[in-house]
C-alpha positions as CSV (number, residue, x, y, z in Angstrom):
1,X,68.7,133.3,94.8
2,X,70.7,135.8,92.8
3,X,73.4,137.9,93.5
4,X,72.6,141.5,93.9
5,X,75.9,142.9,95.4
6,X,79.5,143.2,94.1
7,X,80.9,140.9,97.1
8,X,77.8,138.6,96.7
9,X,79.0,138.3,92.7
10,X,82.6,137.8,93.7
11,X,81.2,135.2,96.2
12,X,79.7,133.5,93.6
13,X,82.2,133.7,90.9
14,X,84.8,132.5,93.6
15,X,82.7,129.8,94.1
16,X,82.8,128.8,90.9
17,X,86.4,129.2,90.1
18,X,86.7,126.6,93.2
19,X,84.6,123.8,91.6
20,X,86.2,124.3,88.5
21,X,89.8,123.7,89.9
22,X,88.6,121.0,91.4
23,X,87.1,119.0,88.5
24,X,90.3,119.7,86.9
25,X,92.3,118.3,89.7
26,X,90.0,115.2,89.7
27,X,90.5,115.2,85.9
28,X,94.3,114.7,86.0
29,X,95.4,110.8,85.7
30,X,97.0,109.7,89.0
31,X,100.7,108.6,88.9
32,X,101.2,105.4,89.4
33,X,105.1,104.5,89.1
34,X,106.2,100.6,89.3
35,X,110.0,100.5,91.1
36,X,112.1,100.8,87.8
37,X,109.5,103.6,86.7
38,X,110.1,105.4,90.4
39,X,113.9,105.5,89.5
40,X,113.6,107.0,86.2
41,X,110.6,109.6,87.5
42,X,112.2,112.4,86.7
43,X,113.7,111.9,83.8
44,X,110.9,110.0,82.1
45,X,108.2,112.3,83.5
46,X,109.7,116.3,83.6
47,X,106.2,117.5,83.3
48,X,104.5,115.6,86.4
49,X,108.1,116.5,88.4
50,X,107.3,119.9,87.6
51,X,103.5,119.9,88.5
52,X,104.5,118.5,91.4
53,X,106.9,121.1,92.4
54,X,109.9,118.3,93.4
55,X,113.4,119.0,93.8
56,X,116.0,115.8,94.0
57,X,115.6,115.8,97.7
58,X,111.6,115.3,97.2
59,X,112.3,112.7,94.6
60,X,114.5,110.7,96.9
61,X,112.4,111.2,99.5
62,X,109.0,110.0,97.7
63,X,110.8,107.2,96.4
64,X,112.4,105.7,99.4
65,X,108.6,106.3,101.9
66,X,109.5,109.4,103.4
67,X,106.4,111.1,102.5
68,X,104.4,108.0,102.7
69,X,100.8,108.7,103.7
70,X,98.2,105.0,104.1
71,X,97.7,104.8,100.2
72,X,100.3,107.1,98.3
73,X,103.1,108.7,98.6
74,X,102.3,112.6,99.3
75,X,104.8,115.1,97.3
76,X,103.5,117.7,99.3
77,X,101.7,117.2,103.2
78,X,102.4,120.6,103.8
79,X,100.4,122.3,100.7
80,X,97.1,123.2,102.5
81,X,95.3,121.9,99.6
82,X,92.5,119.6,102.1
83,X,92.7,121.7,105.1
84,X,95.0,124.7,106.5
85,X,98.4,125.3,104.5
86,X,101.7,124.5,106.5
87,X,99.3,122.1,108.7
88,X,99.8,118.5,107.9
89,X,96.9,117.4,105.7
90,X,94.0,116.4,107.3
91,X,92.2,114.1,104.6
92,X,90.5,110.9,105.2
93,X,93.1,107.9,103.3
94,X,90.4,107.5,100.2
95,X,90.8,111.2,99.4
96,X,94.4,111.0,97.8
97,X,93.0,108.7,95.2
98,X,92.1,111.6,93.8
99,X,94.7,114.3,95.2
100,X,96.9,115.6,92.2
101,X,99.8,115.3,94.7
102,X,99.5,111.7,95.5
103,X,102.1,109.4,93.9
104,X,101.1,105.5,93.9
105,X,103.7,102.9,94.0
106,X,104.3,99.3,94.6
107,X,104.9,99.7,98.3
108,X,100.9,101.4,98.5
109,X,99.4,98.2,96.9
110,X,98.1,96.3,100.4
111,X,96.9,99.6,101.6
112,X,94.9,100.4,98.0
113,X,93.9,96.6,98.7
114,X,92.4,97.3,102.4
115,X,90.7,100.3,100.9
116,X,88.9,98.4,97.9
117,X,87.6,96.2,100.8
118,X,86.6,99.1,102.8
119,X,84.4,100.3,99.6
120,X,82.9,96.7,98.7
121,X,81.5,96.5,102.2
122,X,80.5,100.4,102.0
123,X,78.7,99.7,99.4
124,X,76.8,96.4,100.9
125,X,76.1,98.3,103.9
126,X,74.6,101.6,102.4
127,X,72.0,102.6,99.5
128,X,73.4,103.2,96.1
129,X,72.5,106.5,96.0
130,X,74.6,107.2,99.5
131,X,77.6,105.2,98.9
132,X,77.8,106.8,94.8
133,X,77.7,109.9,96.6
134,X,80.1,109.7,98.9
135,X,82.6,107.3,97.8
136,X,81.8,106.7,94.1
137,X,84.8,109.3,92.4
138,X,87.4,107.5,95.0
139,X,85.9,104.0,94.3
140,X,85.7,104.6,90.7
141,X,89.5,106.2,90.8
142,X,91.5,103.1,92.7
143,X,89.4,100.1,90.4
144,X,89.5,101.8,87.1
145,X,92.7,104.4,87.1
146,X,95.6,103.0,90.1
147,X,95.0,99.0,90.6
148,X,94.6,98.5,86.5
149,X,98.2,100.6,86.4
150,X,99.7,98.4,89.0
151,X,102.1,95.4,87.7
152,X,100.0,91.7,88.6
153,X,103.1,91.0,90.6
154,X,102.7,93.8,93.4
155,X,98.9,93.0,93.4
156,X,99.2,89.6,94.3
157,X,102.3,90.6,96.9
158,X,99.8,93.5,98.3
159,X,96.7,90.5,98.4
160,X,99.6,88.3,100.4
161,X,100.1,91.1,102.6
162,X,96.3,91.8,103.3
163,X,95.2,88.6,103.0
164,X,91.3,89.6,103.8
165,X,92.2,91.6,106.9
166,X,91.9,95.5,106.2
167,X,91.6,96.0,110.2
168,X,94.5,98.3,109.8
169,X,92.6,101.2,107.9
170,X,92.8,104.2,109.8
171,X,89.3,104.9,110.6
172,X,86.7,106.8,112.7
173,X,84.7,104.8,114.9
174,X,81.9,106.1,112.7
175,X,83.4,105.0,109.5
176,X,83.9,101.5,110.4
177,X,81.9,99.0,108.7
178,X,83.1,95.2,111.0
């Protein structure tokens, strides 16, 4: 189908712009601070403060688990950028592995842990195709780009902390997989 109308175009070029932001928001590295790193955040990393749009207050309050969310720390729940602005975000815990607002620290490990479980038994449960679909880009994002960044020390504290039982993910009764 082509577009044959000037708001059918501008449909289509919007569309487009979307996607594009997107890729480039998947694109971005996620931050993924240790404790010392967390205290020299903003010094060490103006440009990420910036992108982030944090003030001191934001800082202290990502740093000491005010703006916790189940994996990350969110600088900004309010941002509209998974659902309605001003509306506290509605996305599922797997989707701020790749949200360029999530920040990832020590204190997130167990959760990041139950969630690499979730995947692993995703992935027995459902065809390749399906589960690369669906979770693949979030699966790919926590093995490969957050857990490698993550000190051995706060890995093996999160595995203590989980130890095999990821019963606390918040889930849909459709989404569980026990």
């Amino acid at each position: 189908m082509t577009p044959t109308t000037p708001a059918q175009l501008d449909a289509v070029k919007s569309i487009i712009e979307d996607g594009q932001s997107d890729l480039l928001r998947r694109a971005r590295s996620p931050v993924v601070l240790t404790s010392e790193q967390a205290a020299a955040f903003v010094e060490g990393f103006p440009g990420e403060v910036e992108r982030l749009g944090l003030d001191a207050e934001a800082i202290a309050e990502l740093v000491g688990g005010e703006r916790d969310v189940f994996t990350s720390a969110c600088s900004d729940q309010l941002a509209g950028l998974h659902g309605p602005a001003d509306r506290p975000c509605p996305a599922r815990p797997w989707v701020c592995l790749l949200c360029p607002l999530a920040v990832f620290m020590p204190r997130h490990i167990g959760n990041l842990l139950r969630l690499e479980s979730f995947f692993l038994r995703q992935f027995r449960q459902m065809p390749t195709e399906h589960f690369v679909r669906v979770f693949g880009p979030f699966a790919g994002r926590l093995s490969s780009g957050i857990l490698p960044k993550s000190t051995e020390e706060a890995r093996s504290r999160g595995a203590r902390e989980v130890a095999g039982d990821d019963t606390d993910l918040p889930l849909r009764p459709e989404e569980s997989t026990s």
